[in-house]
KENUNU-385313 format. One record per residue: residue in three letters; x, y, z of N, C-alpha, C, O in turn; residue number from 1. Coordinates in steps of 0.001 Angstrom, whole numbers, plus 500000, padded with zeros to 6 digits. Example, Ala and Ser with C-alpha at 12.3 -4.5 7.8 and 13.67 -1.06 7.14 Angstrom:
<r residuo="ALA" n_px="513190" n_py="494310" n_pz="507800" ca_px="512300" ca_py="495500" ca_pz="507800" c_px="513200" c_py="496700" c_pz="507800" o_px="514236" o_py="496681" o_pz="508465" num="1"/>
<r residuo="SER" n_px="512850" n_py="497750" n_pz="507080" ca_px="513670" ca_py="498940" ca_pz="507140" c_px="512900" c_py="500030" c_pz="507870" o_px="513409" o_py="501138" o_pz="508039" num="2"/>
This chain:
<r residuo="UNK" n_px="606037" n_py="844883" n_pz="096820" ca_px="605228" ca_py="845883" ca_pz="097488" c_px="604903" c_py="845404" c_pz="098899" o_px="604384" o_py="844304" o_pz="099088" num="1"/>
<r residuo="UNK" n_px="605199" n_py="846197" n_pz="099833" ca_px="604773" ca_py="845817" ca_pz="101314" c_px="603690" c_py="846906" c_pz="101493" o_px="603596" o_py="848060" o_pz="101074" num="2"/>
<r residuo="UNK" n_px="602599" n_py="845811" n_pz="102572" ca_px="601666" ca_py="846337" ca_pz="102551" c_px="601649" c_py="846465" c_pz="104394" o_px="602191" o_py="845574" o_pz="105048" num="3"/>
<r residuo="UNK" n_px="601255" n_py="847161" n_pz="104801" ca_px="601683" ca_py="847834" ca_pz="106304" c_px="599698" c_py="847974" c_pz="106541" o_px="598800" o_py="848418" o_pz="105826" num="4"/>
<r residuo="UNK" n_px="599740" n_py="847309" n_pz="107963" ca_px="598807" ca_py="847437" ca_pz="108626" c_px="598841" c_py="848961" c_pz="109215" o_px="599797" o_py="849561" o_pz="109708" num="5"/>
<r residuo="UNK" n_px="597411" n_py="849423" n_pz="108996" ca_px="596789" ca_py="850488" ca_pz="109158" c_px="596670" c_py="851113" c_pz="110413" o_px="595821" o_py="850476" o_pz="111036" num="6"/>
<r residuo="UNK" n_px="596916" n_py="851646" n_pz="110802" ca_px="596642" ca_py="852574" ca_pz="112706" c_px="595118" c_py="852023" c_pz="112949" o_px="595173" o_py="851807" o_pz="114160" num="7"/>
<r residuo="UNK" n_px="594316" n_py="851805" n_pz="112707" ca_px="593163" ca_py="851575" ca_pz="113563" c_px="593224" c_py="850079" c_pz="113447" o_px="592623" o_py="849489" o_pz="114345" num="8"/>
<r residuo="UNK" n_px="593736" n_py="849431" n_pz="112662" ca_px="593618" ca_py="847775" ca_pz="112970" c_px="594879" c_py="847914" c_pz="114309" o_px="594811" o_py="847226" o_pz="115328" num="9"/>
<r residuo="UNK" n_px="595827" n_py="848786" n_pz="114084" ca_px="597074" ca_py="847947" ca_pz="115337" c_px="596266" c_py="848438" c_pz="116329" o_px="596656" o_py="847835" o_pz="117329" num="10"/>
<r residuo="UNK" n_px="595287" n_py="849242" n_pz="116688" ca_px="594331" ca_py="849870" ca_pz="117685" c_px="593702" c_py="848963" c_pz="118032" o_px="593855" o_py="848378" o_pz="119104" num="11"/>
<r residuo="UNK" n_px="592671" n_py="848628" n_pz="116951" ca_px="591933" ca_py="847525" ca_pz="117702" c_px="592485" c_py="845790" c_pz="118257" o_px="591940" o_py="844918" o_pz="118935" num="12"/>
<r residuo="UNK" n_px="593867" n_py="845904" n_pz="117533" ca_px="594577" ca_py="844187" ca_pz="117419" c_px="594965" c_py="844806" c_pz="118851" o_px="594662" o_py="844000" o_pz="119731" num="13"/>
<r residuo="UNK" n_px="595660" n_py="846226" n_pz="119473" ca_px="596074" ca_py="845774" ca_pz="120837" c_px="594820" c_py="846016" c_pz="121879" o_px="594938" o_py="845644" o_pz="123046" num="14"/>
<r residuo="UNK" n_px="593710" n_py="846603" n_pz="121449" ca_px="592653" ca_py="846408" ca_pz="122347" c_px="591819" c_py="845076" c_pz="122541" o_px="590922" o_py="844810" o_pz="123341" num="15"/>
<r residuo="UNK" n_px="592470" n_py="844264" n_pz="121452" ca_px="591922" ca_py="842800" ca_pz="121212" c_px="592623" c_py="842293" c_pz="122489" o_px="591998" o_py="841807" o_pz="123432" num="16"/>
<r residuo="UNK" n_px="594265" n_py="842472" n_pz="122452" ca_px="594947" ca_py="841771" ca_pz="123088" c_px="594766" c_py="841869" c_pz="124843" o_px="595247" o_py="841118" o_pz="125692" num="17"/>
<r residuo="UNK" n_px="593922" n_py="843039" n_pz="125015" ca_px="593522" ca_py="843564" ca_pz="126344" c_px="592209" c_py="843169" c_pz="126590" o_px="591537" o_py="843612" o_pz="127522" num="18"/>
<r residuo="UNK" n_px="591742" n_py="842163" n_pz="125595" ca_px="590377" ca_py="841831" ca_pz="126051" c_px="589397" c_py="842515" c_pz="125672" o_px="588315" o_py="841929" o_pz="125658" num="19"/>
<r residuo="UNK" n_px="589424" n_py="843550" n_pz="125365" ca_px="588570" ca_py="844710" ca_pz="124378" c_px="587175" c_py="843397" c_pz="123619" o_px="587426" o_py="842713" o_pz="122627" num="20"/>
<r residuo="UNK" n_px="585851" n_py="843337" n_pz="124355" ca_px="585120" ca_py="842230" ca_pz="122799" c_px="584726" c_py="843589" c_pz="122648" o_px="584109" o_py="843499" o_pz="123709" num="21"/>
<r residuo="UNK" n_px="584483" n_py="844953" n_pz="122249" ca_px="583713" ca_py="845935" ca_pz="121656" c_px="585276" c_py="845453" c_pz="120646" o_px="585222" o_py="844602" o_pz="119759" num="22"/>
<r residuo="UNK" n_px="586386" n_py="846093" n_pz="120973" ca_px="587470" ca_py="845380" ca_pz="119733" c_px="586918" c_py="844793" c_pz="118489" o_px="586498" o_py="845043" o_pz="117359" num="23"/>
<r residuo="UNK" n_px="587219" n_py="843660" n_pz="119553" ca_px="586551" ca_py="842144" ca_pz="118466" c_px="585222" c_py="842426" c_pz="117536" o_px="585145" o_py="842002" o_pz="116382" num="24"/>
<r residuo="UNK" n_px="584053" n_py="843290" n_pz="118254" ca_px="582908" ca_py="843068" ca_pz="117598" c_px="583646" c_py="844432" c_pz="116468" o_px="583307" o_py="844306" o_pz="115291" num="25"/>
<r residuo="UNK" n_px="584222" n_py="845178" n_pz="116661" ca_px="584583" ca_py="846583" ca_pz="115196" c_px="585310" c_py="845245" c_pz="114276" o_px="584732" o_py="845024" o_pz="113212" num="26"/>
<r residuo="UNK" n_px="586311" n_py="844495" n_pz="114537" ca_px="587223" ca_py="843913" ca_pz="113798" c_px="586125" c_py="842863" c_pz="113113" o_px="586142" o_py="842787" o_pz="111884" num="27"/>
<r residuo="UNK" n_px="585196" n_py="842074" n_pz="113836" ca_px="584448" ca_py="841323" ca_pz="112993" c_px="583378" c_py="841730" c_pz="112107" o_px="583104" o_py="841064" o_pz="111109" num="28"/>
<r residuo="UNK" n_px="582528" n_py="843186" n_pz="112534" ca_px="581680" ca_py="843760" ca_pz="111684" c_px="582321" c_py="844726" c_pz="110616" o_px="581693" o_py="845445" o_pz="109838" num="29"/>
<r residuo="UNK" n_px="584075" n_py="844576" n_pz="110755" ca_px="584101" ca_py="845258" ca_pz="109221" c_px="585219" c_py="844129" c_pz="108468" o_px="586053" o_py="844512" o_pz="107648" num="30"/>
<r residuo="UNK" n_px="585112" n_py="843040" n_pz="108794" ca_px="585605" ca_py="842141" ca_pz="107712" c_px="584734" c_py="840817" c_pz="107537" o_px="585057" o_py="840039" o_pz="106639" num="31"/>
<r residuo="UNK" n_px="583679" n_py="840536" n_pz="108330" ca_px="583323" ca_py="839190" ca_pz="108391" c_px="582714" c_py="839075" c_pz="106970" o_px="582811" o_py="837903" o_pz="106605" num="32"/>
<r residuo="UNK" n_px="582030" n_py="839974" n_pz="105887" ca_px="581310" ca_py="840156" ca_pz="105406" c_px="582233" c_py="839678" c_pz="104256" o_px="582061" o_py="838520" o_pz="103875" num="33"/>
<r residuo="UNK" n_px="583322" n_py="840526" n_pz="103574" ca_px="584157" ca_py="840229" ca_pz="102725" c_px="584975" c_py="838480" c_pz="103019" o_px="585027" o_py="837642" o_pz="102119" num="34"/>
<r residuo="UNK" n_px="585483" n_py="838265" n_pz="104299" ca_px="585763" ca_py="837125" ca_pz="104522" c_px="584867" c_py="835651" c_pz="103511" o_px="585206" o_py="834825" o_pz="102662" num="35"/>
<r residuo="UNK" n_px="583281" n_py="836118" n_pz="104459" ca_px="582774" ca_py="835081" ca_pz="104037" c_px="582181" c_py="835065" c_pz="102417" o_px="581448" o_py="834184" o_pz="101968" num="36"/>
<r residuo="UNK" n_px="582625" n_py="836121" n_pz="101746" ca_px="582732" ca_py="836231" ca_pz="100692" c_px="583309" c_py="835318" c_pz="099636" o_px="582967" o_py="834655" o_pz="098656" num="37"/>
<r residuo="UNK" n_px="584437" n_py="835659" n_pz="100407" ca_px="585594" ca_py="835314" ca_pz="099820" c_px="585526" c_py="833709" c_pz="099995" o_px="586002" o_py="833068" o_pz="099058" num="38"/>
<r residuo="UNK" n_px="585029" n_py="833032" n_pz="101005" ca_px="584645" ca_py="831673" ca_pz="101445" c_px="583729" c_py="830992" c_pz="100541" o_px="584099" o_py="830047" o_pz="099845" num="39"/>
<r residuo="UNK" n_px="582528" n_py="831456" n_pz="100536" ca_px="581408" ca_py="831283" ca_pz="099240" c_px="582070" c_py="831188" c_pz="098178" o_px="582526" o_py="830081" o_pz="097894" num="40"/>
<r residuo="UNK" n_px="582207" n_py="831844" n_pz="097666" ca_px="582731" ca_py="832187" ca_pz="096107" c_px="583817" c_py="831020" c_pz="095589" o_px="583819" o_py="830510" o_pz="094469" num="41"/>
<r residuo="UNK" n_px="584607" n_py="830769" n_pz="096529" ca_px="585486" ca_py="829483" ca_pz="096293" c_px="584369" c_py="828385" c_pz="096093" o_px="583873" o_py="827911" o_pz="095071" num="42"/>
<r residuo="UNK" n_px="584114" n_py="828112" n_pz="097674" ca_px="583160" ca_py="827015" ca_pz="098146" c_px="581799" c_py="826650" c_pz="097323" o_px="581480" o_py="825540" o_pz="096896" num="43"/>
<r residuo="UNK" n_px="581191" n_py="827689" n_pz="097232" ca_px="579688" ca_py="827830" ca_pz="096609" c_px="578983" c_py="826790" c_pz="097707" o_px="578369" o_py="825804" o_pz="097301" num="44"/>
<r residuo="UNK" n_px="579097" n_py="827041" n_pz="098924" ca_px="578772" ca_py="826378" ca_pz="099894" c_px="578493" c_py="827124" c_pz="101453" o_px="579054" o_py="827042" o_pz="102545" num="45"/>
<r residuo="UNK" n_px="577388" n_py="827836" n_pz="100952" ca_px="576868" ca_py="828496" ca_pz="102302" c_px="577048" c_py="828220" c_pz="103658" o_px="577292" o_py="829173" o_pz="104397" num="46"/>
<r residuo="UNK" n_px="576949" n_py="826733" n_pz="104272" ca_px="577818" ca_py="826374" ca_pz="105555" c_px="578585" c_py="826201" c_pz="105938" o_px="578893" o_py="826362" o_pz="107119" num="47"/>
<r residuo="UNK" n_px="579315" n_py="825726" n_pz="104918" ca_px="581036" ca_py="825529" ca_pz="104752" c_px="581569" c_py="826800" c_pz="105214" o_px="582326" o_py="826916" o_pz="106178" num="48"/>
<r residuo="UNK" n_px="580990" n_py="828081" n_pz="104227" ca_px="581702" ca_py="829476" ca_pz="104286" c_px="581226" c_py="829775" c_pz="105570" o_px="582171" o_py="830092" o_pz="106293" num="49"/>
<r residuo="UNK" n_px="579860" n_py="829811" n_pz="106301" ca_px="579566" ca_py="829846" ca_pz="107211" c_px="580043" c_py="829866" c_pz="108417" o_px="580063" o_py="830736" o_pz="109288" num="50"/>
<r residuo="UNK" n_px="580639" n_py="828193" n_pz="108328" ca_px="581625" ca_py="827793" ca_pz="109144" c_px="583061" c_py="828466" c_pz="109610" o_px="583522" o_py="828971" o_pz="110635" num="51"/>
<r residuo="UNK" n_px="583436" n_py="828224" n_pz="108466" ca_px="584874" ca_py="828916" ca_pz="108547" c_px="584848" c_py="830146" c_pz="109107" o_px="585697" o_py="830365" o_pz="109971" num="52"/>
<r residuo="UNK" n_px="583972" n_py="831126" n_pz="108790" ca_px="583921" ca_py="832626" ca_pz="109252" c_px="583965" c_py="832300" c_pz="111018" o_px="584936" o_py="832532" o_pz="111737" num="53"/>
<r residuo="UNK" n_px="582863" n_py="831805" n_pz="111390" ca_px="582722" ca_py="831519" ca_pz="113001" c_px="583669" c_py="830780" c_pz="113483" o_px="583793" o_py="830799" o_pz="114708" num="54"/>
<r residuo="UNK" n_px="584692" n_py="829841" n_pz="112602" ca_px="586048" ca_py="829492" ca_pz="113234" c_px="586625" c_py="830137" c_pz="113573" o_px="586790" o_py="830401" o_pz="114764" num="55"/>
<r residuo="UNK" n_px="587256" n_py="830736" n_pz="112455" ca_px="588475" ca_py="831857" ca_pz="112358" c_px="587599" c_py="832947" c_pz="113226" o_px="588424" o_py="833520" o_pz="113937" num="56"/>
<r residuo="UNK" n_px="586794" n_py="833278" n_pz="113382" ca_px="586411" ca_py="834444" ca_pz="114804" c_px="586621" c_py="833917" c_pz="116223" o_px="587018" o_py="834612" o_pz="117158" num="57"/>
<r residuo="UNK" n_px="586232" n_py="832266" n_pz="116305" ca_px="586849" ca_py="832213" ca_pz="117459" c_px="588379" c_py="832215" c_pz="117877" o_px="588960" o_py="832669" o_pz="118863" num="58"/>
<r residuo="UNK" n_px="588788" n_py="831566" n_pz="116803" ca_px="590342" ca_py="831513" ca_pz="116718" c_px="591096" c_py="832725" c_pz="117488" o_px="591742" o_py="832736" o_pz="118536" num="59"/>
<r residuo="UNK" n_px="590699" n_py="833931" n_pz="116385" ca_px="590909" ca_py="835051" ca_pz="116418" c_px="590633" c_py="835530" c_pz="118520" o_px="591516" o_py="836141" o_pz="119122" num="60"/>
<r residuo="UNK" n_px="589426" n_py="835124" n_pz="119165" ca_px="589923" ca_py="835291" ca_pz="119796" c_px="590431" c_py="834670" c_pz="120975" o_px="590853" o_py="835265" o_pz="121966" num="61"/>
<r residuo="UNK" n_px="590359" n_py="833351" n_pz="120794" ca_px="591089" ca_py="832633" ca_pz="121917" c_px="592463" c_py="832724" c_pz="121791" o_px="593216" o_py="832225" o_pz="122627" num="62"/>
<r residuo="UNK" n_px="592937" n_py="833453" n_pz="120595" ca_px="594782" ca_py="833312" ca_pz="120232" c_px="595043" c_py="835152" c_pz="120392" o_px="596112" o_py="835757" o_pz="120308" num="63"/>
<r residuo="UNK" n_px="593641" n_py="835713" n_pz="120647" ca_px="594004" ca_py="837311" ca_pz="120749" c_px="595222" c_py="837617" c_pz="121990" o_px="595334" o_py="838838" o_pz="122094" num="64"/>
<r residuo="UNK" n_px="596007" n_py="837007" n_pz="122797" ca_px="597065" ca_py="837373" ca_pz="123260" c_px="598476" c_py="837165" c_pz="122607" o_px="599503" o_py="837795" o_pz="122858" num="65"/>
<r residuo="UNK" n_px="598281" n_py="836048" n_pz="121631" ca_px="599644" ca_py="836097" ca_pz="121300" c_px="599755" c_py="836186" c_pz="119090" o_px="600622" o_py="835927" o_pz="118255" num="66"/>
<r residuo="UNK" n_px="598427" n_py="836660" n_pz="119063" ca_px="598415" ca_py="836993" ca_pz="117751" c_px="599207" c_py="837426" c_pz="117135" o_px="600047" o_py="837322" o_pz="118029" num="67"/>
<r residuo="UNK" n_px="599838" n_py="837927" n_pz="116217" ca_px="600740" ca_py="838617" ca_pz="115262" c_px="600902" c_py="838704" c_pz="114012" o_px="601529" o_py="838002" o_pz="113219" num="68"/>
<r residuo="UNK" n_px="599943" n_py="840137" n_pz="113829" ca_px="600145" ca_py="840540" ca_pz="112450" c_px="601201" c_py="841557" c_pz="111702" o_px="601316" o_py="842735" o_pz="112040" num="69"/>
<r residuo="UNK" n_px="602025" n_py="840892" n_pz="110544" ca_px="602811" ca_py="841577" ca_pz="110405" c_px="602178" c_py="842450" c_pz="109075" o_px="602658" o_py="843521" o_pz="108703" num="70"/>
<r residuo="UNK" n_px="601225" n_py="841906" n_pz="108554" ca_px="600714" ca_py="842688" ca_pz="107473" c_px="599524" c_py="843112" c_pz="107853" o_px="599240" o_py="843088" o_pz="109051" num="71"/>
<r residuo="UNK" n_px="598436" n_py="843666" n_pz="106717" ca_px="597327" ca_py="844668" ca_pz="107285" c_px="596575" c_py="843479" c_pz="108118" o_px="597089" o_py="842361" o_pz="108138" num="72"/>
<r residuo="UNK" n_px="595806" n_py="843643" n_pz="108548" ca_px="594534" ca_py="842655" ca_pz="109506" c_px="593678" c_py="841982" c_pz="107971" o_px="593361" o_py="840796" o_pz="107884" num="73"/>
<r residuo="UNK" n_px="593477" n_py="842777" n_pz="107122" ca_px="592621" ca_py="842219" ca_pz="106500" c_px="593007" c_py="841162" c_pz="105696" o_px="592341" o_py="840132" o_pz="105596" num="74"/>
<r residuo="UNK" n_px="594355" n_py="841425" n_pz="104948" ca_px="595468" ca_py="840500" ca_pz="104853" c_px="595847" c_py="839317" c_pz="105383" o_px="596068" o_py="838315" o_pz="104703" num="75"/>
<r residuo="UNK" n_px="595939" n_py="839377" n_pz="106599" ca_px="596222" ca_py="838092" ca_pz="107345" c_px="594920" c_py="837356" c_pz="107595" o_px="594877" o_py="836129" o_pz="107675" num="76"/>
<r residuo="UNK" n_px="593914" n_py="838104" n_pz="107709" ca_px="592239" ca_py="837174" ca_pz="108406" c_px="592044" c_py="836453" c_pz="106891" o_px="591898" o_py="835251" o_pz="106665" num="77"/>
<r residuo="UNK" n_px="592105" n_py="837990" n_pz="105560" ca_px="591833" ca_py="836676" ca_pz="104323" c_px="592589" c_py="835298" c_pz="104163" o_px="592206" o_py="834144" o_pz="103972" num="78"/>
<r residuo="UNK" n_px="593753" n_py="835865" n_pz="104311" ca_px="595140" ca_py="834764" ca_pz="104334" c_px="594533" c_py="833148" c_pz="105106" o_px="594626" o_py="832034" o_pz="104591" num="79"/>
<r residuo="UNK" n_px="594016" n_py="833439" n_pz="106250" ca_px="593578" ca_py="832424" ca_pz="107317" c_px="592236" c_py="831695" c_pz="106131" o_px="592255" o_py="830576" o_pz="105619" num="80"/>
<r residuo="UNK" n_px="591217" n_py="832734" n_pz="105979" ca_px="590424" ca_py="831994" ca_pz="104856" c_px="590709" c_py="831367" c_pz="103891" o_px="590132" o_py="830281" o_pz="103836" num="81"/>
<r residuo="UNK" n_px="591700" n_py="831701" n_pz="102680" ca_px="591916" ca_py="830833" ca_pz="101820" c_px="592787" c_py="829909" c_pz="102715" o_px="592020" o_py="828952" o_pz="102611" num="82"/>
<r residuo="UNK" n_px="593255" n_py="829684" n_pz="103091" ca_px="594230" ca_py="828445" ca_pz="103957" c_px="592888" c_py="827488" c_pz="104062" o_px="592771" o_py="826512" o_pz="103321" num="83"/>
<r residuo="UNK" n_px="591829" n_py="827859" n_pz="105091" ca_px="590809" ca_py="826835" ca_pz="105528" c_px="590311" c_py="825902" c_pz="103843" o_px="590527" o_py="824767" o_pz="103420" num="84"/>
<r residuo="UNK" n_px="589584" n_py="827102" n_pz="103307" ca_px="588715" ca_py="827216" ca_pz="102080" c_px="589495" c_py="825930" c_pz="101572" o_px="588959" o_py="824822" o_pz="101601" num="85"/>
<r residuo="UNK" n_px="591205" n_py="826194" n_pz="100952" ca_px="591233" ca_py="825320" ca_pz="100513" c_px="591998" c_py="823720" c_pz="101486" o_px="592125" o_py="822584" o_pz="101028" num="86"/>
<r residuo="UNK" n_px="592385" n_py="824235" n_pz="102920" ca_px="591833" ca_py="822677" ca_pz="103421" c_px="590638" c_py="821783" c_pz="103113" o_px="590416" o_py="820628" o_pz="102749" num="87"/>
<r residuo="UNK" n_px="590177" n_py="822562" n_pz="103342" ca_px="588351" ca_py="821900" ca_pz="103219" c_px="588324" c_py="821584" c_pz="101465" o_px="587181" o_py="821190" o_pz="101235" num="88"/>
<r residuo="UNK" n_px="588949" n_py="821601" n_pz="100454" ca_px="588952" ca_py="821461" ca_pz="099002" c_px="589642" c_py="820181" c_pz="098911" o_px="589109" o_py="819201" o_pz="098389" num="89"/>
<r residuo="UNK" n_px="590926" n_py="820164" n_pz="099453" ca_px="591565" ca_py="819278" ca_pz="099568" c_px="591279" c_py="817737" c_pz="100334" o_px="591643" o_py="816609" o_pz="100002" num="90"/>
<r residuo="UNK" n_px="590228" n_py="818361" n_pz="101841" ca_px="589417" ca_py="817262" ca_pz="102519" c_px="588887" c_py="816673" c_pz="101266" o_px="589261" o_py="815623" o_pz="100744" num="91"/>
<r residuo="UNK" n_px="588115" n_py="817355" n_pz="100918" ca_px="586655" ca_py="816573" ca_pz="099871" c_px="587423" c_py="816090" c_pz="098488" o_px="586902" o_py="815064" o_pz="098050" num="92"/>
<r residuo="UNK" n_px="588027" n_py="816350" n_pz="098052" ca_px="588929" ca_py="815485" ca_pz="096527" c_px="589398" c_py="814088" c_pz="097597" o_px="589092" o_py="812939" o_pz="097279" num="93"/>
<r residuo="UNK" n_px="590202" n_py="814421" n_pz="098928" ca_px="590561" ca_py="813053" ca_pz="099341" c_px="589629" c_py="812208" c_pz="099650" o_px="589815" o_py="810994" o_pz="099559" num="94"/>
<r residuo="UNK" n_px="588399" n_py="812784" n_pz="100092" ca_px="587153" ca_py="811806" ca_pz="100462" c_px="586595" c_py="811234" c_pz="099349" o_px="585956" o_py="810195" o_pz="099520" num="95"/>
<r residuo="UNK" n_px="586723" n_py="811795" n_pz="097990" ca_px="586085" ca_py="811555" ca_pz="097093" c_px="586812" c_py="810013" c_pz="096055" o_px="586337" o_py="809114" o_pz="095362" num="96"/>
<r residuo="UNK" n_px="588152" n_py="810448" n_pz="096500" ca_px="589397" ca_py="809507" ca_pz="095990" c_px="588754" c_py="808221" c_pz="096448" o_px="588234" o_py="807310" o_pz="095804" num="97"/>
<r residuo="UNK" n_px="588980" n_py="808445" n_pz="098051" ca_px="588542" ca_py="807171" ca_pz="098796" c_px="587034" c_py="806186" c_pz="099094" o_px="586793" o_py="805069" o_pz="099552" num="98"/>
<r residuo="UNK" n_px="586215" n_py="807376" n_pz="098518" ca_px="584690" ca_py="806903" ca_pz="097989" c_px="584418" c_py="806110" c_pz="097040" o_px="583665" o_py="805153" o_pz="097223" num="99"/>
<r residuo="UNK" n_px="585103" n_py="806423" n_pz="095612" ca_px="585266" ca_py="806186" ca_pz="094716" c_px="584368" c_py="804575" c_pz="094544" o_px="585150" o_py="803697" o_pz="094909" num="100"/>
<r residuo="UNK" n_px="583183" n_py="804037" n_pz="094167" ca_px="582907" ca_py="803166" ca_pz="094156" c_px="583105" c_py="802230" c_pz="092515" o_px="582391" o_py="802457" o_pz="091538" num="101"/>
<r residuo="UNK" n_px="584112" n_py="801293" n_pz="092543" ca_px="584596" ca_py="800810" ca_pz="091086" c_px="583159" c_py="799726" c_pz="090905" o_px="582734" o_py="799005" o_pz="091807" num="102"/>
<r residuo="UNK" n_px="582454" n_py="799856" n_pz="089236" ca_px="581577" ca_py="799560" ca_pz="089308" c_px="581736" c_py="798832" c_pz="088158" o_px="581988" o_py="799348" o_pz="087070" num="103"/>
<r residuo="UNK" n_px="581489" n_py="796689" n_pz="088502" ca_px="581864" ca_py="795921" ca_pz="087402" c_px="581732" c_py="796244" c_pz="086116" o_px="581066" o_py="797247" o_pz="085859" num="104"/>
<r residuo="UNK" n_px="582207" n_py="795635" n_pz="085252" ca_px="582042" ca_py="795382" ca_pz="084007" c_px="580470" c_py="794814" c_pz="083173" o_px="580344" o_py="793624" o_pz="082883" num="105"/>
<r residuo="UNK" n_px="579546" n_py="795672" n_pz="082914" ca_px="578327" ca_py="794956" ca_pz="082614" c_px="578740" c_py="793708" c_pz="081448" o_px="578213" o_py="792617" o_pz="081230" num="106"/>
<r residuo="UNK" n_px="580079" n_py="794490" n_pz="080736" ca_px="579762" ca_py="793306" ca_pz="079653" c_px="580421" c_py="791269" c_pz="079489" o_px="580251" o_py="790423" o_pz="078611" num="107"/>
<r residuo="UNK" n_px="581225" n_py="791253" n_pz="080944" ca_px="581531" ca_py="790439" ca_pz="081590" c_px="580385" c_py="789693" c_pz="082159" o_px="579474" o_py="790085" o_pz="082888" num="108"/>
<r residuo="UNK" n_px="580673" n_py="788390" n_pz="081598" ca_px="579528" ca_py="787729" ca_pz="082551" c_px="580265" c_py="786307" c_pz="083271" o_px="580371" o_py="785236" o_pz="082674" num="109"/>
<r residuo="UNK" n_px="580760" n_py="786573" n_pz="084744" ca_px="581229" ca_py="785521" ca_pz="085539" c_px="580217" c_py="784016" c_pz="085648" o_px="580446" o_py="782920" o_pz="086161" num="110"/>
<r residuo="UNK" n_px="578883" n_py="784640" n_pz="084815" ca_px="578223" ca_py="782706" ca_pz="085142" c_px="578943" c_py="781818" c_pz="084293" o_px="579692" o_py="782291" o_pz="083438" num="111"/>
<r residuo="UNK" n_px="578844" n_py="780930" n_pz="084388" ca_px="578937" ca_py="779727" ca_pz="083774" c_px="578098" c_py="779011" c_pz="082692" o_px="576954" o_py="778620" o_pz="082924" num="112"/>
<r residuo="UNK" n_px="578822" n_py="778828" n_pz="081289" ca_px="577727" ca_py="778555" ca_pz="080985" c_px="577243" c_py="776505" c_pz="080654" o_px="578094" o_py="775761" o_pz="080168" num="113"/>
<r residuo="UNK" n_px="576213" n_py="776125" n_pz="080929" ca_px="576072" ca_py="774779" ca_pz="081401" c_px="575356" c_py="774022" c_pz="080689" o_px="575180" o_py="772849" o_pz="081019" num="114"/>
C-alpha cells in the first residue's frame, strides 16, 4: 500500500521551503502533539519526548530547503521520531552495559587466616 502525501502538507512543505514560519507554525501545531505522543509512550519520559519534539522541529527547519518527502508529512516526521526514540533506547542499554558495577562475592573472604 502506498501512502501519498496529501495537497495541503505539499502546500505547506513548499511554503516551508520559501521560508513560510506561519508554514512551519500549521505543520507543527497539527502534528507536534501526536509526535510527542508517540515519544512518551515509548520513552515514558517526559523530557526525553520533550526533547526530541523541539529537535526534530528545528531540524525540520534548518533542512526546510532541501527536505524531501516522499510519503505523507506525518509519515516521515513520525518516521524521524521513532528513529530518535529508539536512538536514545539504544544510548541508555549501552550506558547501562558500561555502568554495570560487578559487585564481589560476599561469600569469599580474601583475609587471611592467622
Amino acid at each position: 500500500m502506498t501512502i501519498n502525501i496529501n495537497h495541503i502538507d505539499v502546500e505547506l512543505l513548499n511554503r516551508l521551503r520559501e521560508n513560510d514560519t506561519q508554514a512551519f507554525e500549521s505543520i507543527y501545531k497539527k502534528y507536534w502533539q501526536n509526535l510527542y505522543l508517540t515519544a512518551f509512550s515509548i520513552l515514558k519520559d517526559k523530557q526525553a519526548a520533550e526533547e526530541i519534539i523541539q529537535d526534530l522541529f528545528i531540524q525540520l527547519w534548518n533542512k526546510r530547503a532541501t527536505i524531501s518527502v516522499t510519503v505523507s508529512l506525518n509519515a516521515y516526521l513520525s518516521a524521524c521520531v521513532k528513529h530518535e526514540v529508539f536512538r536514545i533506547i539504544r544510548k541508555r542499554i549501552a550506558e547501562l552495559d558500561t555502568n554495570e558495577v560487578i559487585q564481589p562475592d560476599k561469600t569469599y573472604n580474601c583475609k587471611s587466616s592467622a
